[in-house]
VEXPA-513738 format. One record per residue (C-alpha): residue number from 1; x negated, y negated, z. Coordinates in steps of 0.1 Angstrom, whole numbers, plus 5000, padded with zeros to 4 digits. Layout:
% VEXPA-513738
seq, xx, yy, zz
NUM, X, Y, Z
...
//
This chain:
% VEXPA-513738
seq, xx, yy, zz
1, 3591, 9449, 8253
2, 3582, 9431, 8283
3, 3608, 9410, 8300
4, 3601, 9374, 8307
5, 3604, 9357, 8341
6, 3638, 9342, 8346
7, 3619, 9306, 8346
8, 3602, 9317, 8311
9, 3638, 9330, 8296
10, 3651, 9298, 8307
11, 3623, 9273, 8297
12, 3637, 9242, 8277
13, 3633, 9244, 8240
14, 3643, 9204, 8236
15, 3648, 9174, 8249
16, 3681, 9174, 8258
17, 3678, 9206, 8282
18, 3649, 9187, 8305
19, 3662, 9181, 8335
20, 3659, 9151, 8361
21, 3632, 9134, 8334
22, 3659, 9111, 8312
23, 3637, 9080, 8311
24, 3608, 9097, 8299
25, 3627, 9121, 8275
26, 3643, 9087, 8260
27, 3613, 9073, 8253
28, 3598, 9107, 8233
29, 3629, 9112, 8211
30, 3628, 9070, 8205
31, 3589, 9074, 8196
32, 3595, 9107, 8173
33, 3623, 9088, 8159
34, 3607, 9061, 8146
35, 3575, 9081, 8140
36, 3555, 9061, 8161
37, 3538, 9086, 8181
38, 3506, 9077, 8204
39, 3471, 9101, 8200
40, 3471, 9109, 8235
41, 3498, 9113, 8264
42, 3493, 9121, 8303
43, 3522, 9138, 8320
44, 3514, 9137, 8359
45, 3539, 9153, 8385
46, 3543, 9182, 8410
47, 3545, 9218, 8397
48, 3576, 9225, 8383
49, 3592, 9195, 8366
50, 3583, 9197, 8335
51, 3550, 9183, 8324
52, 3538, 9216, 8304
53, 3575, 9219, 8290
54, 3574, 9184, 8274
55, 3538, 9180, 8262
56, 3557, 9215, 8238
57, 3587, 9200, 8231
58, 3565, 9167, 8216
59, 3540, 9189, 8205
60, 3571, 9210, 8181
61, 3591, 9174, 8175
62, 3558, 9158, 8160
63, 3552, 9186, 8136
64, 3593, 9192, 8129
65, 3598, 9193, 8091
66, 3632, 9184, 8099
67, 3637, 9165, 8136
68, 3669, 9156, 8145
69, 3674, 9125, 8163
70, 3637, 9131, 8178
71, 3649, 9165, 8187
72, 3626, 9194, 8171
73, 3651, 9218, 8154
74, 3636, 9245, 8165
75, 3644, 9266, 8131
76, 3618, 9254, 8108
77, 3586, 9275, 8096
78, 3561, 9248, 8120
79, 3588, 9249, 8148
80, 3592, 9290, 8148
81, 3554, 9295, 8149
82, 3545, 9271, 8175
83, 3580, 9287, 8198
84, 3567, 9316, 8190
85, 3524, 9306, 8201
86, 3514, 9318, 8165
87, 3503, 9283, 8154
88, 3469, 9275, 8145
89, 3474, 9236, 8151
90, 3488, 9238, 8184
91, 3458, 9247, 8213
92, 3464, 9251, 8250
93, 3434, 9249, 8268
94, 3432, 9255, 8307
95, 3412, 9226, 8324
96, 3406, 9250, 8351
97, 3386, 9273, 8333
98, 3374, 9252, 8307
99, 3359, 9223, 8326
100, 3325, 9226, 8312
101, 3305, 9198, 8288
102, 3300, 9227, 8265
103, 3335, 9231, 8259
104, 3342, 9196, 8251
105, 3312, 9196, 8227
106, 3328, 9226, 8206
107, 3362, 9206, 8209
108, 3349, 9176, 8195
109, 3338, 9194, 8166
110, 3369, 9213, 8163
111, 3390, 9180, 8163
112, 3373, 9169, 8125
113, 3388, 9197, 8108
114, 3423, 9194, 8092
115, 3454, 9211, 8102
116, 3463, 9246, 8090
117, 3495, 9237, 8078
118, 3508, 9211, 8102
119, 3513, 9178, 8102
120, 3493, 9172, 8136
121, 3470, 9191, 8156
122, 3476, 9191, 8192
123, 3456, 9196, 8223
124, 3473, 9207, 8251
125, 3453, 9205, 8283
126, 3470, 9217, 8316
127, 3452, 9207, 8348
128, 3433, 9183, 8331
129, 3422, 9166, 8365
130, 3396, 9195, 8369
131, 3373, 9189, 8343
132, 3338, 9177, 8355
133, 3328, 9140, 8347
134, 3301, 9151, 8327
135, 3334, 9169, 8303
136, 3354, 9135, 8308
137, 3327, 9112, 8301
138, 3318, 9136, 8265
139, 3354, 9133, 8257
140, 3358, 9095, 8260
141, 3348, 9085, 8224
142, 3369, 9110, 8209
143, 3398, 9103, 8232
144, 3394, 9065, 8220
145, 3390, 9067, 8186
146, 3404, 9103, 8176
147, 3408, 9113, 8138
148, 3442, 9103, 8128
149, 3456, 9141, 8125
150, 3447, 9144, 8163
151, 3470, 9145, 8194
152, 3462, 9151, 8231
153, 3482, 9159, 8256
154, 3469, 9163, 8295
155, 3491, 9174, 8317
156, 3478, 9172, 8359
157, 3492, 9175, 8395
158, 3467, 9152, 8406
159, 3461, 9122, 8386
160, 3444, 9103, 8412
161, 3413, 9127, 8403
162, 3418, 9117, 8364
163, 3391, 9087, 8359
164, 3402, 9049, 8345
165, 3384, 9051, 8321
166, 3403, 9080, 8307
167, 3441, 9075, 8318
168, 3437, 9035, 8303
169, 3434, 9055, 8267
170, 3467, 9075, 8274
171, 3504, 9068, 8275
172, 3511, 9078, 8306
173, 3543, 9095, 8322
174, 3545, 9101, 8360
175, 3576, 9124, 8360
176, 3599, 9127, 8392
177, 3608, 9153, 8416
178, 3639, 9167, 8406
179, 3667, 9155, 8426
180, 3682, 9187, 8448
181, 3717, 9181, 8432
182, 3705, 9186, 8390
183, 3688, 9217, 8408
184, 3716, 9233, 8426
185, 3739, 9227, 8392
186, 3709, 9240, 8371
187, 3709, 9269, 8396
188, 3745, 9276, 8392
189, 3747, 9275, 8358
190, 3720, 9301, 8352
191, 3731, 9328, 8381
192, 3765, 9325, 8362
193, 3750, 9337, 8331
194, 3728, 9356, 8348
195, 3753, 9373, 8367
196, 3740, 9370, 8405
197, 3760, 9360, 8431
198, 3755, 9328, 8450
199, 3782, 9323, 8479
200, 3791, 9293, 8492
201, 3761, 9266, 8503
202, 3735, 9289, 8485
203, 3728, 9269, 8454
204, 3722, 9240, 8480
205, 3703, 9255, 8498
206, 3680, 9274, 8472
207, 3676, 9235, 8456
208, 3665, 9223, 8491
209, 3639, 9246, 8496
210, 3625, 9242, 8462
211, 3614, 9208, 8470
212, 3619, 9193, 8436
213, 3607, 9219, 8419
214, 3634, 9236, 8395
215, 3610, 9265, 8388
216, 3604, 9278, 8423
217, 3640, 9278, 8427
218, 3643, 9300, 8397
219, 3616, 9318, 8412
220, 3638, 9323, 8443
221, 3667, 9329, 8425
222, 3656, 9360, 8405
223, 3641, 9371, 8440
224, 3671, 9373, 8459
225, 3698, 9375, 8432
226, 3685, 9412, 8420
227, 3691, 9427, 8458
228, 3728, 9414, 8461
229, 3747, 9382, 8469
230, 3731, 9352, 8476
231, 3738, 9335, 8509
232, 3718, 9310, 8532
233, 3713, 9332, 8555
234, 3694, 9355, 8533
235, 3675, 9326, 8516
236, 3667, 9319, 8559
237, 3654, 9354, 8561
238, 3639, 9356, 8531
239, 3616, 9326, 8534
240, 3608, 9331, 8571
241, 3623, 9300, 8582
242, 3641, 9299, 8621
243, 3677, 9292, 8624
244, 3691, 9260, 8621
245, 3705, 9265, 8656
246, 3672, 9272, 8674
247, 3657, 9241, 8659
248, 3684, 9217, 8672
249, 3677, 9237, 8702
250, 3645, 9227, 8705
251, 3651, 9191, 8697
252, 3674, 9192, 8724
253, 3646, 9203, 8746
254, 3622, 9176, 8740
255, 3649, 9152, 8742
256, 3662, 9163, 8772
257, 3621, 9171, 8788
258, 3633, 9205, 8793
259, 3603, 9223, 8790
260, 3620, 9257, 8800
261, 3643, 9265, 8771
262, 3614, 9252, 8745
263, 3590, 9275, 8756
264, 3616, 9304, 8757
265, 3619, 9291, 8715
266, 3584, 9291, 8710
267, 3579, 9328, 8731
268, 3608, 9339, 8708
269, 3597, 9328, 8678
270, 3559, 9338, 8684
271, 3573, 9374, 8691
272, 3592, 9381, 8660
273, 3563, 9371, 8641
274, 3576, 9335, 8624
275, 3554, 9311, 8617
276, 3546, 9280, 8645
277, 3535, 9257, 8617
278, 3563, 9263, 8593
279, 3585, 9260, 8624
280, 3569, 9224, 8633
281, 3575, 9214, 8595
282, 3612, 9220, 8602
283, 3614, 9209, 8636
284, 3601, 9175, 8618
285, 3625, 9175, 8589
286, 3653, 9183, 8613
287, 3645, 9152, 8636
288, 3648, 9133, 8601
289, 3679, 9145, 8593
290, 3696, 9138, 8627
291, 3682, 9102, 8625
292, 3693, 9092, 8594
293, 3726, 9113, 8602
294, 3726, 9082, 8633
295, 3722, 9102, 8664
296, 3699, 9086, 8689
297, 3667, 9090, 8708
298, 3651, 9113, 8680
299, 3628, 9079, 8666
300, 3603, 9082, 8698
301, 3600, 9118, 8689
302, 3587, 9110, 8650
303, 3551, 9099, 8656
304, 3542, 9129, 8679
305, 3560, 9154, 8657
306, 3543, 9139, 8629
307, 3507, 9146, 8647
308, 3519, 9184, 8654
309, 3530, 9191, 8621
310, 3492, 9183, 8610
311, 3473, 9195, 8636
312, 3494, 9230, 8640
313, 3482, 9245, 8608
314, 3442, 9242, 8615
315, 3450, 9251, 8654
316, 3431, 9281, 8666
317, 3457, 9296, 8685
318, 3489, 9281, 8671
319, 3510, 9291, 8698
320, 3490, 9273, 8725
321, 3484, 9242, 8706
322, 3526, 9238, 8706
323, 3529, 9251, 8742
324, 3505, 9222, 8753
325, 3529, 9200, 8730
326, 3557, 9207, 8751
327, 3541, 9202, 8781
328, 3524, 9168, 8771
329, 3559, 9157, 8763
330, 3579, 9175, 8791
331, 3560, 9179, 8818
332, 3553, 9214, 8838
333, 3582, 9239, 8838
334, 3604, 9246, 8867
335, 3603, 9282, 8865
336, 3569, 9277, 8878
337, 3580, 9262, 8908
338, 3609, 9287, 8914
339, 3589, 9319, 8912
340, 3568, 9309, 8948
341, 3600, 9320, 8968
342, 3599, 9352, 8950
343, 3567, 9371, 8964
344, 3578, 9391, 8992
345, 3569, 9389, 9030
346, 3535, 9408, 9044
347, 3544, 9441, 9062
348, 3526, 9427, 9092
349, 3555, 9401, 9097
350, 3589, 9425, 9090
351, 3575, 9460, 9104
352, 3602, 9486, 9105
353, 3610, 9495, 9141
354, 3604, 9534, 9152
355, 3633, 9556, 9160
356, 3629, 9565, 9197
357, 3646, 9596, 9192
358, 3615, 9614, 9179
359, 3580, 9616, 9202
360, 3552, 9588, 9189
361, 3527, 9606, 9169
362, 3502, 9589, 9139
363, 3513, 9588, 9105
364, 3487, 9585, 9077
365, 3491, 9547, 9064
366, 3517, 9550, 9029
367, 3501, 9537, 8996
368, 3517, 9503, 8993
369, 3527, 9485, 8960
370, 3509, 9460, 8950
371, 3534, 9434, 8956
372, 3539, 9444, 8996
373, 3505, 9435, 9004
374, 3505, 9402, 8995
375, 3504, 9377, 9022
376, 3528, 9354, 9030
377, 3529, 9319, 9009
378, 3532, 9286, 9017
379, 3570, 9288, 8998
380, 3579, 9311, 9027
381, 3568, 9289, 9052
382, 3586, 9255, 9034
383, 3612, 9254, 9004
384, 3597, 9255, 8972
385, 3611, 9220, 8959
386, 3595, 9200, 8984
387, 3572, 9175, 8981
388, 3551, 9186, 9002
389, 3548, 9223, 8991
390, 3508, 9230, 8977
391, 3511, 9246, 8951
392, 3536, 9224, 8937
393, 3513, 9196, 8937
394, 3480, 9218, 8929
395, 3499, 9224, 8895
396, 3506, 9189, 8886
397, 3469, 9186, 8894
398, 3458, 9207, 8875
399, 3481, 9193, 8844
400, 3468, 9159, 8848
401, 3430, 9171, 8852
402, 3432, 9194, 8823
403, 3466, 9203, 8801
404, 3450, 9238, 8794
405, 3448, 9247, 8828
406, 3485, 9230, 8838
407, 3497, 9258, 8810
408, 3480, 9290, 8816
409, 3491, 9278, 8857
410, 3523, 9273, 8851
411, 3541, 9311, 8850
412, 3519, 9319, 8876
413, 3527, 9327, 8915
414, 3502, 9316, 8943
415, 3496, 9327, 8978
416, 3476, 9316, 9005
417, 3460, 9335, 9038
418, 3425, 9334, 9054
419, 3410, 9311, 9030
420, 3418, 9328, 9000
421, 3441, 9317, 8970
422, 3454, 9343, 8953
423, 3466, 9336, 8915
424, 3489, 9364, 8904
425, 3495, 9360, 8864
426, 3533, 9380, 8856
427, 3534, 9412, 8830
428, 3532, 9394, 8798
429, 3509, 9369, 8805
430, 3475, 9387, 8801
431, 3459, 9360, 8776
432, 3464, 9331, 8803
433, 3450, 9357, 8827
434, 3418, 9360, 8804
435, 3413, 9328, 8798
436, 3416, 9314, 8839
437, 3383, 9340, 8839
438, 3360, 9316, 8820
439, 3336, 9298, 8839
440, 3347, 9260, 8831
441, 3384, 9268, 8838
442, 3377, 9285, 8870
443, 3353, 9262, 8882
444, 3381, 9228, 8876
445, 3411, 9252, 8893
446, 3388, 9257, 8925
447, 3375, 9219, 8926
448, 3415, 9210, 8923
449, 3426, 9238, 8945
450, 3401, 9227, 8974
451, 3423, 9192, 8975
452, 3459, 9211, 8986
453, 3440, 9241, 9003
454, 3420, 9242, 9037
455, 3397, 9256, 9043
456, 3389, 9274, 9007
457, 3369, 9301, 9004
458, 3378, 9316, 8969
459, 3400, 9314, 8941
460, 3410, 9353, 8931
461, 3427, 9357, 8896
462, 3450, 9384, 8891
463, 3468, 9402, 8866
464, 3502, 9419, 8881
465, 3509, 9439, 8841
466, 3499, 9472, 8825
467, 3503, 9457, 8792
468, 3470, 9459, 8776
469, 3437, 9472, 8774
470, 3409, 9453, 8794
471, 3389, 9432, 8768
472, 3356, 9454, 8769
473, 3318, 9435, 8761
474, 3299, 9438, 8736
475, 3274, 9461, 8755
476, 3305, 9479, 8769
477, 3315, 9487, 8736
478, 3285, 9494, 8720
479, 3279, 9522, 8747
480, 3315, 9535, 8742
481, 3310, 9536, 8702
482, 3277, 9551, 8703
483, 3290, 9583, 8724
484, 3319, 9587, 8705
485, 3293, 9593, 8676
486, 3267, 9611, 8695
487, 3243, 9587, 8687
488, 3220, 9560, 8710
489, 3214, 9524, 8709
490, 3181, 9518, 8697
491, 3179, 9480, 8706
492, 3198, 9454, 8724
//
């Protein structure tokens, strides 16, 4: 026999085991009760909190031959054939996938005949919100004047998509997200009987992540709890999410408009393969928690976090949008600045002296590397740090002219000699390197560079890394293609 899902094994079966929805469970056992039940009800929610389970439970208490404080009891012949989906009276019909006017048509002529053996026959329509308005507007009349034997039930995620005209002829229920403490002791209580084991903060945890919802965290549970213990740490991994610590990190960064360590997070993140957005949807719910927690100076942060979050996920590089984030709100990085003092001297300044021991004869010129022919820099010539230094103040130029060109300038080193500026992008950098090579970009650098550098004859763009393939055209690799299959382009 198949097994169920944990969050099927553990599905409610009455009122009384529904969890975070007590207001609206009162009112169902009070209306079975007293018998006073309405022809149609609309549970609206988010996924997991019950809607489907209660529109069952209703659907077993109304036809109960022997309900127990408006509980069903779950033990007569109507009760056992609708727990066990062999009822005749009792129809679940996907909105999704039954959305058409046709299908309404054959319901309303399936709603004149009697029950089977019943004492009501219920309709149970999940997603109802996803019928067409040519379904809604051919169930109206029955929905408003249904035959007495007759209940609907619509369940939706998205009631705002139900029309008026249709929710003013329902009772409706808008059911709560469950609150993360009834889901961490729901949580418990099951892995106990289940026999996983949560250690300490897991249950906690597992309910925060769930969002409300008690069946994803069931859904997590029987995911992690089958491969061992269950610890945050594993939930963490498990769901991609970045450490706690490297989000306050970042926070810290932005707070403190150093724009060093929060590009080092993003590089970090970005090479282990988590995901920016998620990241930015944590970053933001951190910044929450530390404000209502009553530290100060995250509130400034809120509005701009709030923007990232919802821009990040449609972003065509993800990694650049947030890199130009931290750059909008911290300014360039310093390591940009330090990296000048770095290049090396020309060999025509320090030349080696000659032994005068041996006779002068004519050596053949050594190959150099690339980094001794550079010439000297401006950094050499004055510290780094000042004011005055050009490309220092090319690159906060550059920032204020365009932000895309301020980042893809900013791990860069610069030198300057005979009218030429030379651009060397580090190993590691190639996409910034590609990306200086379109026309637009180079074309603002060398209007901006002309301002710090005279005379200018050229901008060169280099790449100082082995790390990659150089991006071939479309001819290039059309040519390359059609030798390695001894064939010939026949148009271009």
């Amino acid at each position: 026999m198949e097994e169920l899902s944990l969050y099927r094994r553990w599905r409610p079966k009455r009122f009384s085991e529904v969890v975070g929805q007590e207001l609206v469970v009162a009112t169902l056992k009070r209306a079975v009760a007293l018998g006073k039940l309405h022809h149609a009800y609309l549970f609206a929610g988010q996924r997991g909190v019950g809607k489907t389970t209660l529109a069952r439970i209703l659907a077993r208490a109304a036809n109960c031959l022997a309900p127990e404080e408006g509980e069903p009891c779950n033990r007569c012949p109507n009760c056992l054939r609708i727990l066990e989906g062999k009822s005749l009276d009792v129809v679940e019909i996907d909105g999704a996938s039954h959305r058409g006017i046709d299908q309404v048509r054959q319901l309303r002529e399936e709603v004149t005949f009697l029950p089977a053996g019943a004492r009501y026959k219920v309709y149970i329509i999940d997603e109802v919100h996803m019928l067409t308005q040519e379904a809604f507007n051919a169930l109206l009349k029955t929905l408003e004047e249904p035959p007495p034997h007759v209940i609907f039930m619509f369940a939706t995620t998205e009631p705002h998509k139900v029309p008026p005209t249709v929710l003013s002829r329902c009772q409706a229920f808008w059911l709560q997200p469950i609150p993360e403490e009834l889901i961490a002791q729901k949580v418990r209580e099951i892995a106990e009987k289940e026999g996983f084991e949560l250690k300490e903060g897991a249950a906690e945890f597992l309910a925060q992540r769930a969002g409300g919802s008690l069946r994803d965290a069931l859904v997590l549970l029987e995911q992690l709890g089958r491969a061992g213990p269950i610890t945050p740490q594993r939930i963490e991994a498990y769901l991609g999410l970045p450490p706690r610590a490297q989000i306050d990190a970042f926070l810290d960064a932005l707070l403190a408009k150093n724009a060093d360590e929060a590009l080092e997070i993003v590089a970090d993140l970005s090479s282990r393969g988590r995901d920016l957005a998620l990241f930015a949807e944590e970053v933001l719910a951190r910044a929450r928690d530390r404000i209502v927690s009553g530290e100060d100076g995250f509130l400034p942060l809120i509005p701009a976090l709030i923007g990232l979050r919802s821009q990040l996920p449609r972003a065509f590089s993800r990694r650049l949008h947030l890199e130009l984030f931290i750059l909008e709100h911290c300014g360039p990085p310093k390591r940009a600045q330090v990296t000048q003092v770095t290049v090396p001297k020309s060999p025509e300044i320090a030349v080696p002296p000659k032994d005068p021991g041996f006779p002068k004869t004519e050596e053949a010129p050594a190959p150099q590397p690339f980094s001794e022919k550079e010439p000297e820099t401006f950094s050499q010539k004055e510290e780094a740090k000042s004011p005055e230094d050009p490309w220092e103040r090319l690159l906060w130029a550059a920032w204020e002219r365009r932000a895309d060109l301020g980042v893809f300038l900013s791990p860069a080193r610069a030198s300057y000699s005979d009218g030429i500026l030379r651009v060397v992008l580090p190993e590691g950098y190639r996409f910034h390197y590609e990306l200086l090579h379109e026309k637009d970009l180079k074309g603002v650098l060398e209007e901006v560079a002309r301002k710090f550098y005279e005379p200018l004859l050229a901008v060169e763009i280099e790449y100082a890394g082995n790390d990659g393939p150089r991006v071939l055209t479309l001819e290039e690799a059309a040519r390359l293609l059609a030798e390695h299959l001894e064939g010939k382009i026949i148009s271009s």
